[in-house]
C-alpha positions in Angstrom: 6.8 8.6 30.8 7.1 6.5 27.9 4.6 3.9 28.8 2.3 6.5 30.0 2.5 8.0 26.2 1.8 4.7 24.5 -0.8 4.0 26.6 -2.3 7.3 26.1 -1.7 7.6 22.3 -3.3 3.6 21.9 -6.3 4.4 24.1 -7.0 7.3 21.9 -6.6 5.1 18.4 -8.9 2.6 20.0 -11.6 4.7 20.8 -11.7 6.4 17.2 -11.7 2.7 15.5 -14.5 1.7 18.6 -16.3 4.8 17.2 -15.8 4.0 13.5 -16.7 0.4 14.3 -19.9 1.6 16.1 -21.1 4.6 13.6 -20.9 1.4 11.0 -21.2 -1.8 12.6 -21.9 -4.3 9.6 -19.3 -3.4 7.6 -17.4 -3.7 11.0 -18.9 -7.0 11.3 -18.3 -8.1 7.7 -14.5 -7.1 8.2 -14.2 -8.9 11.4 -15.7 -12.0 9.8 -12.9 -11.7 6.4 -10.1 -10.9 8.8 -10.9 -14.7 10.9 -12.0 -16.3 7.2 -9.0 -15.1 5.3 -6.3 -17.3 6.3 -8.0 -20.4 5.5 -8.7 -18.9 1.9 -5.7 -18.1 1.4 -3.6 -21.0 2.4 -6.3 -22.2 -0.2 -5.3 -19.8 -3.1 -1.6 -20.4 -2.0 -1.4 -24.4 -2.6 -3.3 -23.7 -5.6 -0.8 -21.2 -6.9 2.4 -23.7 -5.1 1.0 -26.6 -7.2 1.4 -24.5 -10.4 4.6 -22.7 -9.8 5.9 -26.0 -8.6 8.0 -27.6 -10.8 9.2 -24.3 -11.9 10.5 -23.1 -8.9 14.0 -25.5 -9.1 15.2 -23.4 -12.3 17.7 -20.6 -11.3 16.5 -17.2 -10.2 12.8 -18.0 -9.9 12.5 -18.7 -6.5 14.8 -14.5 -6.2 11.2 -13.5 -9.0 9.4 -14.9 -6.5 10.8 -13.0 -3.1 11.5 -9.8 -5.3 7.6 -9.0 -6.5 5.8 -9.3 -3.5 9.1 -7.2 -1.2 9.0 -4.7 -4.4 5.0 -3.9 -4.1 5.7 -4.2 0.1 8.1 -1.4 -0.3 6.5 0.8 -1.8 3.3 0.0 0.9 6.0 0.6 3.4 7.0 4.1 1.6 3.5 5.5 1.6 2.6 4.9 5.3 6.0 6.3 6.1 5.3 9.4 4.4 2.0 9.8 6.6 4.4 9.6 9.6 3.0 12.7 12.3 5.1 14.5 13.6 6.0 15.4 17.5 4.1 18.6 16.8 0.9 16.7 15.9 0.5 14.8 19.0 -0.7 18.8 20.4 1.3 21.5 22.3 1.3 19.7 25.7 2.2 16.6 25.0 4.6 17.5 22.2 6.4 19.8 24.9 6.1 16.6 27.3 9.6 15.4 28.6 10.0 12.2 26.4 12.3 11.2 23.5 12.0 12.0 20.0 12.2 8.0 19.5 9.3 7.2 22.1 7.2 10.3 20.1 7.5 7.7 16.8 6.9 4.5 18.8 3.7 5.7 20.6 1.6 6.4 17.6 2.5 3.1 15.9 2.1 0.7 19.0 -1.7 -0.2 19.0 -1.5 -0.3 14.5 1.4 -2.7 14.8 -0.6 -4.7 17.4 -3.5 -4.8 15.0 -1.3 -5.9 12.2 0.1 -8.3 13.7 -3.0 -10.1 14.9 -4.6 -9.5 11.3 -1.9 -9.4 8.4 0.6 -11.8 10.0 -1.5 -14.9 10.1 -3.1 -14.4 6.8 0.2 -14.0 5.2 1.5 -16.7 6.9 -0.8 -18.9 5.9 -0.2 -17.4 2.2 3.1 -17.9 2.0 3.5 -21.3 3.5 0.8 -23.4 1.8 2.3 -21.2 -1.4 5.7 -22.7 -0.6 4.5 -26.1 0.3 5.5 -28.2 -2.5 8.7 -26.6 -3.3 12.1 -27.8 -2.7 12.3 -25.8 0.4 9.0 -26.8 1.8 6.7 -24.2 4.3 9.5 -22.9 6.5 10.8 -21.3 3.4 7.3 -19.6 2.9 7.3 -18.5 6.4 10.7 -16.9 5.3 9.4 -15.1 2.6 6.6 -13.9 4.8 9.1 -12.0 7.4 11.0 -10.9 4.1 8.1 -9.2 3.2 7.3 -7.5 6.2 11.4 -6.7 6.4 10.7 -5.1 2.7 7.7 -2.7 4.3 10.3 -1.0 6.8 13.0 -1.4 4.2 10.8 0.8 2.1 10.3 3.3 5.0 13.7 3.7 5.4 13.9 4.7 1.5 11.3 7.2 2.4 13.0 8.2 4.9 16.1 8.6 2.5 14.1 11.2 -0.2 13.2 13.0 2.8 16.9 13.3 4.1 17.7 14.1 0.2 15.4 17.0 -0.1 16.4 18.9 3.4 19.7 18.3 1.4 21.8 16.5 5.1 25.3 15.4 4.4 25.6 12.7 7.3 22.4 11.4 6.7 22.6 11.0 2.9 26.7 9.3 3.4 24.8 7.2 6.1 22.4 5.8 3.7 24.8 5.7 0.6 26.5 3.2 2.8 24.0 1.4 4.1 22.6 0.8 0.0 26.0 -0.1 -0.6 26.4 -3.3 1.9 22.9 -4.2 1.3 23.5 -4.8 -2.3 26.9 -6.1 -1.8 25.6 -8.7 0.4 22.7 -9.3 -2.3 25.6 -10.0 -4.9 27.6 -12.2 -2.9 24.6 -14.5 -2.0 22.9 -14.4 -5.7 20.6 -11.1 -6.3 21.9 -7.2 -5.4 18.6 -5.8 -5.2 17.4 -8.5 -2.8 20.5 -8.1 -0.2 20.3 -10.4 2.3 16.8 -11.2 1.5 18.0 -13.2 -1.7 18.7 -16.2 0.7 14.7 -16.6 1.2 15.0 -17.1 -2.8 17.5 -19.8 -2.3 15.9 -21.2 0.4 12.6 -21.4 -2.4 14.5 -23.4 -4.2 16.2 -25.4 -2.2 19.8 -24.7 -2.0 20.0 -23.0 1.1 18.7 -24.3 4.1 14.9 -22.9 5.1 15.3 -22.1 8.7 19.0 -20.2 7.7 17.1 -18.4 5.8 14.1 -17.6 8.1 16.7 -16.2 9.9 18.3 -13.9 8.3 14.9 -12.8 7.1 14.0 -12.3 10.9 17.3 -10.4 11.7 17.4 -8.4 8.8 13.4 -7.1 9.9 14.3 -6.1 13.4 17.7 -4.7 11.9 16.1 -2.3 10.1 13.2 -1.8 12.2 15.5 -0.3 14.6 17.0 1.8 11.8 14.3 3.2 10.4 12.8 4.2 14.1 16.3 6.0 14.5 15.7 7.4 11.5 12.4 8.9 11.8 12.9 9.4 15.4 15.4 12.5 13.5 13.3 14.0 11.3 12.7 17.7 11.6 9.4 19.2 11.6 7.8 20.8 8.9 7.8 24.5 8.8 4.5 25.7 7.8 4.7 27.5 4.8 3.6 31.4 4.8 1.4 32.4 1.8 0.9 35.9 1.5 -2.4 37.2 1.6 -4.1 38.1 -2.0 -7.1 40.4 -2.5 -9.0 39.5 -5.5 -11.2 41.6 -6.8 -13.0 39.1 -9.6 -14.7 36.0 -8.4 -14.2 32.7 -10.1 -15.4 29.7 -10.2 -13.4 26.3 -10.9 -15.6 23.6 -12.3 -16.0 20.8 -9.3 -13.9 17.9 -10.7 -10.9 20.9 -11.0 -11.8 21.5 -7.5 -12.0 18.3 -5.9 -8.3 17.4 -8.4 -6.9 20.5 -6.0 -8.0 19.9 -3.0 -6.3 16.0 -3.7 -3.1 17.4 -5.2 -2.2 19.7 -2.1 -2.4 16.8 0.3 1.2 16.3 1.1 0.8 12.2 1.5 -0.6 11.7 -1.4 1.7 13.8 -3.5 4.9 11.5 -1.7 2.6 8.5 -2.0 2.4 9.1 -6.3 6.3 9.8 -6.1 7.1 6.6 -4.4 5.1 5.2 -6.5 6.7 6.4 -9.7 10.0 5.8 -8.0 9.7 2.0 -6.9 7.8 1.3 -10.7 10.6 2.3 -12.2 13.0 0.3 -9.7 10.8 -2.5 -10.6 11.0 -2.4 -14.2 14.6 -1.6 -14.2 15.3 -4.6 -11.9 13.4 -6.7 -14.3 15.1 -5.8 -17.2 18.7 -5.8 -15.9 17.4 -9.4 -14.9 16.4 -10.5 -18.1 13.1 -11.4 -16.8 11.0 -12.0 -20.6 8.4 -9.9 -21.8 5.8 -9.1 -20.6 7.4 -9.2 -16.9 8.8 -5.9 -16.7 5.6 -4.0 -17.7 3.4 -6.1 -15.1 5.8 -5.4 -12.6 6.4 -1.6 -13.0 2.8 -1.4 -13.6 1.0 -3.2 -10.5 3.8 -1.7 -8.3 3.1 1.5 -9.5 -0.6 1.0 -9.0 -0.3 0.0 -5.2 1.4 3.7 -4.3 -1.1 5.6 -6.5 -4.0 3.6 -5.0 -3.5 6.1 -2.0 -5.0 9.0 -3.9 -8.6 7.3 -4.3 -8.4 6.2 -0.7 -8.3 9.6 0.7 -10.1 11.1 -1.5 -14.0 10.9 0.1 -12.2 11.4 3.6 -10.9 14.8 1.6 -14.2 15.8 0.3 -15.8 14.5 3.7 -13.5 17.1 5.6 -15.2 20.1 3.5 -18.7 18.3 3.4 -20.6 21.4 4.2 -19.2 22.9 1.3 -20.1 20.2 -1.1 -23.5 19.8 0.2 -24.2 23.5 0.1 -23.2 23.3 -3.5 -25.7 23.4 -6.4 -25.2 20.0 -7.3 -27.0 16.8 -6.4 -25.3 13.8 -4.3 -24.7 11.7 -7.3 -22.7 14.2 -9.3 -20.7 15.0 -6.4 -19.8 11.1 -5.7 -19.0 10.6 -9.6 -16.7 13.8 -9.2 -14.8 11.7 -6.3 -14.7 8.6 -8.1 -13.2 10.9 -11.3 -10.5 12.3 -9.6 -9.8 9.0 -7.6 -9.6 7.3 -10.7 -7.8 10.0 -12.6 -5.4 10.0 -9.8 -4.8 6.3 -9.8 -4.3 6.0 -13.6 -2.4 8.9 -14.4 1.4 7.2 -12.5 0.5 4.0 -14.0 0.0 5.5 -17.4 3.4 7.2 -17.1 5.0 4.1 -16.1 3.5 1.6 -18.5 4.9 3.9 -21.3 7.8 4.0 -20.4 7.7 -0.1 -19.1 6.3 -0.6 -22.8 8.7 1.2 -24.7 11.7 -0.6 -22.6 10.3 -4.3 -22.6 7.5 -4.8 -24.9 3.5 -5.1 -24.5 0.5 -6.9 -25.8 -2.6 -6.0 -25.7 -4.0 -8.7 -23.9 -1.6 -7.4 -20.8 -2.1 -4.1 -21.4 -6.0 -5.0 -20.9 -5.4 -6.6 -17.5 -3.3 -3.8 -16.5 -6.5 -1.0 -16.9 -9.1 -3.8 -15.4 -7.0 -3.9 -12.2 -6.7 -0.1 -12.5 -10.4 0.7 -12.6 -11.1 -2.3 -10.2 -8.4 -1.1 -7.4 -9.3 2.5 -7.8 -13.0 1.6 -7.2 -12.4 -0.9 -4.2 -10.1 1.9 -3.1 -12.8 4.4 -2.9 -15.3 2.5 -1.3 -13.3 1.7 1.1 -11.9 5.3 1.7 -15.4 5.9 2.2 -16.4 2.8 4.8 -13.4 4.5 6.3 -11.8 7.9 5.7 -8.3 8.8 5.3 -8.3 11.4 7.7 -4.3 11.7 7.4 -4.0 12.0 11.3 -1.8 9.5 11.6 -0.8 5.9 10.8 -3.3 4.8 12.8 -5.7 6.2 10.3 -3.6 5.3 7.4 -3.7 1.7 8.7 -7.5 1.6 9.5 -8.2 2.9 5.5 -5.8 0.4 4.2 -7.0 -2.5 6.5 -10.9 -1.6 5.1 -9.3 -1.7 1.5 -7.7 -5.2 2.0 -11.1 -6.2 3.6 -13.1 -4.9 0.5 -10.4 -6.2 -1.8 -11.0 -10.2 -0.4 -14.5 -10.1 -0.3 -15.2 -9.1 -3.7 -11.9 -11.2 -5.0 -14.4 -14.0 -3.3 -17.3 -13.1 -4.8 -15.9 -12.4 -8.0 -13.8 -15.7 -7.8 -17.3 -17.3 -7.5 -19.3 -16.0 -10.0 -16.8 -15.4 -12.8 -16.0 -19.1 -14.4 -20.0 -19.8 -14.0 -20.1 -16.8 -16.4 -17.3 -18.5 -18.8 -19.0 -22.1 -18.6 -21.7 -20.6 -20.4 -20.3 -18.7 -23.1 -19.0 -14.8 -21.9 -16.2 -13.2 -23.2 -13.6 -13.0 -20.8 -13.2 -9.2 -22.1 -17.1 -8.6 -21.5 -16.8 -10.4 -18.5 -14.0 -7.7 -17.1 -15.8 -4.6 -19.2 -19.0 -5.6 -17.1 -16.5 -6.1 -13.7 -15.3 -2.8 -14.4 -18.9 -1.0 -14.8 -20.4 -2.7 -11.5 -17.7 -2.0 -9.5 -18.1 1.6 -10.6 -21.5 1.9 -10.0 -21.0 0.5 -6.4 -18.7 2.9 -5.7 -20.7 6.0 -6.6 -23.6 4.4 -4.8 -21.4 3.8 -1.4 -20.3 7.6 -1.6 -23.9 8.7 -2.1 -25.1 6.8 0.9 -21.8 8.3 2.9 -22.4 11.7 1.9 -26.2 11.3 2.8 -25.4 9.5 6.1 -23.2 13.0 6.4 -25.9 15.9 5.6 -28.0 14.6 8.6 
């Protein structure tokens, strides 16, 4: 019966992304063509980066900076898909009711996403990582290390997930059962070097040379299937959600809400976003508060709550068209012409997006310290993410069905996010060879990118009125 499930449940995920892939087949095709293209640019961008961190890496606690950004931002990646989660219940009446395991009911959606993942992220991160650790002490093996320590980090921050959601239904055994767990992870983490790391703070050693790279690869391998049987057992447990009952109201006045109130609403009550912005609030302010007990120098703490914070919030702007999209005949029944309706979804996608950040940087800036020059690159990558967000929301739609559609938006977003990081990567320094601004350069960045997303919703919602 299990089998039969997972075959079931990846047929059907198949033939929505052979649908999606059909209804848009060049931005299929452009995707397809980044996803075989980006390992070779980023083992690129990774030796670039190795030959400049190099002979920094053989200090103390750089190499533990190094494995404890890119598992921080994965966490919290980890958190927000783990939030989407469905439910037995969603998988419909008669196969919910069908006589299989809780366990095999959270295996079966995930199978054909985790398939696709690991034929797409895998290998580009692979090749990230290792050309990135190629000229330190501990040579590629140790990248490949801190490859499957990032990919442990994304189901380390599912489990966390997993934790507020055993917090808030307020179970003993399963809050003493994760008190303990926190407590050996970061009591391994102090006895090899770094608490918040745990076991993962070997791959740090191993980065710098003092541990040996293939002991570290695996632990980092163990410690991924370790918890990725714990956090199946754990979401294999969660209850379902009750519907809530809201009791009928007869109003007597009609109102009107102005549309970006409207659209800010209709955002807000989606229940992954709202524990995609609290994961993010929560791992920002792990991130700064790691950073500062680590007397990491100014402005590290602030960059680190900041773009940590940014990569949860980023969630809100990527469901936001598939939101709208879901009430379309509303929208384009309204009074109101295609162009104000896209700038009211790239308003609240925005708003949505800066509004964590804000609340983090504050509070990031008050604790550590900021300049202005950071402060600046912190709101360029906010306007630039929430706009490479949107469009990709709208190439394809956070439907929040499922991870598989969870993983389909976020796979578009990376997609979007390399080809314009290559297209901007080529155009930019011709624009500083002959004289720009590097702050008119972004202010521009910011504008176009802007105007591209308002013009890809247009052409979305228009592609959905006929």
């Amino acid at each position: 019966m299990r089998s039969v499930l997972c075959r079931a449940v990846a047929r059907c995920q198949g033939r929505r992304l052979l649908a999606l892939s059909m209804a848009a087949p060049l931005p299929a095709a452009i995707v397809a063509v980044l996803v075989a293209v980006a390992p070779l640019l980023l083992a690129r961008v990774g030796a670039a980066l190795g030959n400049e961190l190099a002979p920094s890496v053989a200090s103390s606690g750089v190499g533990a900076a190094l494995v404890l950004g890119p598992c921080l931002a994965a966490a919290a990646a980890g958190g927000v898909l783990a939030a989407s989660l469905p439910t037995r219940a969603l998988l419909g009446q008669q196969i919910g009711a069908g006589p299989f395991s809780d366990r095999s009911a959270v295996v079966a959606p995930l199978l054909l996403p985790a398939i696709l993942a690991t034929l797409v992220v895998v290998p580009s991160l692979g090749a990230l990582t290792a050309s990135l650790a190629g000229p330190f002490p501990g040579g590629r093996i140790a990248g490949l290390a801190l490859g499957v320590a990032i990919l442990a980090a994304v189901v380390a921050g599912a489990i966390a997930a997993e934790g507020i959601e055993i917090a808030m239904r307020g179970r003993r055994r399963g809050l003493l059962g994760i008190g303990i767990g926190l407590g050996a992870w970061m009591a391994v983490g102090e006895a090899i070097g770094n608490a918040p790391l745990g076991p993962l703070a070997a791959v740090g050693l191993a980065l710098e040379g003092t541990v040996s790279s293939w002991v570290a690869f695996g632990i980092a391998s163990v410690v991924a299937l370790s918890l990725g049987s714990v956090w199946v057992g754990l979401a294999s447990r969660r209850p379902e959600r009750r519907p809530r009952s809201v009791p009928r109201r007869h109003l007597e006045v009609v109102w009107r809400l102005p549309a970006p109130a409207a659209a800010s609403s209709l955002v807000a009550r989606r229940l992954d976003v709202r524990h995609a912005t609290i994961g993010a609030l929560g791992f920002g302010s792990v991130g700064a508060l790691v950073a500062v007990v680590g007397g990491a120098p100014s402005p590290g703490p602030f960059l680190l709550a900041t773009t940590t914070t940014l990569l949860g919030s980023l969630v809100a702007a990527l469901a936001t068209f598939g939101i709208l999209a879901s009430g379309s005949w509303i929208w384009l029944g309204a009074p109101r012409s295609l162009r104000s309706i896209a700038a009211v979804a790239w308003l609240v996608g925005l708003s949505a997006a800066a509004i964590p950040v804000g609340a983090i940087a504050a509070v990031a800036a008050i604790i550590s310290g900021v300049d202005g020059h950071t402060a600046g690159v912190v709101t360029v990558l906010v306007v630039t993410g929430a706009a490479v967000a949107t469009i990709a929301g709208s190439l394809v739609p956070w439907r929040g069905e499922g991870v598989g559609d969870q993983l389909s938006s976020v796979g578009a977003c990376i997609a979007v996010a390399l080809a314009l990081s290559l297209v901007i990567g080529l155009i930019a320094p011709r624009l500083t060879t002959v004289g720009l601004p590097d702050p008119g350069i972004a202010a521009a960045l910011c504008v176009l990118l802007s105007a591209l997303a308002n013009t890809v919703v247009v052409q979305r919602l228009r592609a959905g009125a006929r």
